[in-house]
Phi, psi and omega in degrees: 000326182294298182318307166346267181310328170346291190268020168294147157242181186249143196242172153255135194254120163265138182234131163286090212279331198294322180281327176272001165334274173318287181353285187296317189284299196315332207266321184299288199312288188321310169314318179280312190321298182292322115359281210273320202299315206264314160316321172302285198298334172303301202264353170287317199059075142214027177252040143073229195271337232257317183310237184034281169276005167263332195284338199226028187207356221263317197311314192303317183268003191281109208281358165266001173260179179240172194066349194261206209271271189311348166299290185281325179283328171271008132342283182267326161302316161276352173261355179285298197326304187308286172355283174302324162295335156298306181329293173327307181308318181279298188340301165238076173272357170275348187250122180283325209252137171094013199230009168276355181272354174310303173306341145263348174280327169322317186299298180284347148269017167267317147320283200284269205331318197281305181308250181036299229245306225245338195046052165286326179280023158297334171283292197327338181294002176262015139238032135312143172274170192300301260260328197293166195248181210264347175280343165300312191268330187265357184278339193108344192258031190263011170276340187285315175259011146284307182279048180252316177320286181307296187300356185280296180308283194314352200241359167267342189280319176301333191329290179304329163299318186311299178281032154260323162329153198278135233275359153301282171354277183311286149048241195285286180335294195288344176294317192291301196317288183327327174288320177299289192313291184312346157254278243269336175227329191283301198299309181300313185302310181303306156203081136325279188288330160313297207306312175297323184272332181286317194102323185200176185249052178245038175245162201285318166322275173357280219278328144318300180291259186352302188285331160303304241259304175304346195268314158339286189312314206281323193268320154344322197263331171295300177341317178299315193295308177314323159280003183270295167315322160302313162300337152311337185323100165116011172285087196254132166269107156320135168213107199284131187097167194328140162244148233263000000 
């Protein structure tokens, strides 16, 4: 048995933050590319045997819907993100000062998968203010100015943690915040009001700013992932056995 562990080696596992970067932004292009592709033949009729079958299959890429394929890729994507950032958190675990926000942010992307996955933030309308009106609220967007709220708070409580990070870091964080937020609340309030003014959401603005907006959240969240990994740099993870 002794011989056994013996002959174990320590392998190193390198992770390329950079290859899985391209990876996610190539998978996000396919995605919206397929999204405009099937909204265009639906409403042009000019894609032939093609109308058909985008008009009664468009739901699986429709990157504004649940349940389908886009859906399931920011998923799994905000929950790796959720991952890495826990890792991160154990990673300095030698460092006392700076290491419980890995650990709440691990939290809060772990939180945006379960919304995700789940529409939770669909429960907010019960902190809609009275005042809003009812066309407003059957519209979907009444989730917007509480979490316009909320994210404001969480992002002055990071503040002081941010600029001590190293200024790559700090960076690549505030662009990836700035991309999310700005498709996920910039976006969604702009279109709140298309939505409002059309009466409904089938006009062609709608339906850019809705595709801007999910394309925005996906790549906000690669930035975030790349950068979390990116903070890893010069980091080799030890795996005790054969390596595979």
């Amino acid at each position: 048995m002794g011989g056994e562990l013996g002959r174990e080696e320590a392998s190193t596992i390198r992770i390329n933050q950079r290859i899985i970067l391209f990876v996610l932004l190539g998978a996000v292009a396919i995605l919206v590319l397929l999204h405009m592709s099937m909204q265009f033949c639906d409403s042009r009729n000019v894609c032939g045997a093609w109308t058909e079958v985008s008009l009664k299959r468009r739901y699986i890429f429709d990157l504004s819907g649940e349940g389908n394929i886009p859906t399931w890729f920011s998923v799994v994507q905000l929950a790796a993100t959720s991952l890495a950032l826990f890792a991160t958190f154990f990673i300095h675990k030698d460092r006392r000062k700076g290491r419980l926000p890995w650990l709440m942010l691990g939290a809060l992307f772990l939180y945006l998968s379960l919304d995700e996955a789940t529409d939770l933030h669909g429960l907010w309308i019960n902190a809609a203010p009275e005042g809003m009106s009812l066309q407003v609220a059957r519209s979907g967007f009444d989730w917007v100015l509480p979490g316009s709220i909320l994210v404001l708070l969480v992002s002055l409580s990071f503040l002081p943690w941010l600029v001590r990070l190293p200024r790559r870091t700090a960076v690549l964080f505030f662009i990836a915040a700035a991309t999310y937020v700005f498709g996920g609340m910039g976006l969604e309030a702009v279109g709140a009001f298309t939505y409002l003014a059309e009466a409904n959401s089938s006009n062609i603005l709608y339906a850019l700013v809705a595709t801007a907006e999910e394309a925005l959240e996906m790549i906000g969240v690669t930035i975030m992932l790349y950068a979390v990994l990116d903070s890893w740099r010069g980091r080799q993870f030890i795996v005790i056995g054969d390596a595979l």
